[in-house]
Structure formats: structure tokens, C-alpha cells
C-alpha positions in Angstrom: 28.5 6.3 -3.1 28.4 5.0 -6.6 26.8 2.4 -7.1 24.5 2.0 -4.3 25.3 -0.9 -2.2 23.3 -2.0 0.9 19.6 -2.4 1.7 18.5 0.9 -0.1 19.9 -0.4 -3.0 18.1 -3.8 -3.0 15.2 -2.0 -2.3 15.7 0.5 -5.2 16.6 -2.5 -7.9 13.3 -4.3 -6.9 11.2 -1.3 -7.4 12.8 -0.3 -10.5 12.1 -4.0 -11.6 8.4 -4.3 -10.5 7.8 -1.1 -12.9 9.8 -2.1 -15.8 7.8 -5.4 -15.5 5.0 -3.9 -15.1 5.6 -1.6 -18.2 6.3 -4.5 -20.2 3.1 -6.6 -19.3 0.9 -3.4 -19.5 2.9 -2.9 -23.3 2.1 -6.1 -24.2 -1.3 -7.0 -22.9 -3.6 -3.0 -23.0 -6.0 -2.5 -20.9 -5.7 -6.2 -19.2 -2.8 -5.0 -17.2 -4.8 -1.6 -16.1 -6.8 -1.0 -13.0 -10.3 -3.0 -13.5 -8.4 -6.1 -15.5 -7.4 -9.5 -14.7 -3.9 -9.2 -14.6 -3.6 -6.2 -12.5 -5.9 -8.2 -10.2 -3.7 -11.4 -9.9 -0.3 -8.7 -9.7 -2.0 -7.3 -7.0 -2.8 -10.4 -5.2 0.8 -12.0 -5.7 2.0 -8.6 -3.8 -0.7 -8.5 -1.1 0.6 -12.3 -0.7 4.0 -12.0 -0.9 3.6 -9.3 1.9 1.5 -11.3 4.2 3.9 -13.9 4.1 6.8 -11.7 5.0 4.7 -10.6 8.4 3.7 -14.2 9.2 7.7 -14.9 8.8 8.1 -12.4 11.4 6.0 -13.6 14.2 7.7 -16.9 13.5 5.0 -19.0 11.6 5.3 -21.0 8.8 5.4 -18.4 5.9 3.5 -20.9 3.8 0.2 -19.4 5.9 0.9 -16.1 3.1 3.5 -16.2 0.7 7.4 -15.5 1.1 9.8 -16.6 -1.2 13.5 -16.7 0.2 15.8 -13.8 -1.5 
């Protein structure tokens, strides 16, 4: 069981990264990186993109119509 392997485990590792890069933006930047600030706006719009483009994938449309980078 140790270490996790599999999909949970991808899916663990990027969520662990997306808050330790947040952390670090939010360290570096103040209140920019909180709720109500530019870069938590433009986070939140690469996510809601990246997202969108993962659906478009699935009903088999170009997934440039969102955004989906292949991993």
C-alpha cells in the first residue's frame, strides 16, 4: 500500500501540488493571491479552463474549444 500507486495517487500528488503552489504564490505575492485579487482570478480561470477542456475532450471535440493539456 505504500506508496500509493494508481489514479488515487495521481490524483493525490496533483492536489498536494496545486496547494503547495498556491502557498507559495500566496507567500510570495499577500493579498494578490487571496480571494478579490488578480492572481487568484487568473488561477481560477486557468482551472475553470483546464476543466472545460477536459469535458470538451470527452464528447470528442477539439480540446482547444477549452483548455486540456496532455499528462
Amino acid at each position: 500500500m505504500c506508496p500509493m500507486h494508481g489514479r488515487l495517487a495521481d490524483v493525490a500528488v496533483l492536489v498536494l501540488m496545486a496547494a503547495l503552489l498556491y502557498g507559495a504564490l500566496w507567500s510570495v505575492t499577500g493579498d494578490a493571491a487571496l480571494p478579490g485579487g488578480n492572481l487568484f482570478a487568473i488561477s481560477v480561470l486557468f482551472v475553470c479552463c483546464y476543466i472545460a477542456g477536459f469535458l470538451i475532450g470527452k464528447i470528442h471535440l477539439p480540446p482547444l474549444l477549452g483548455e486540456h493539456a496532455a499528462w
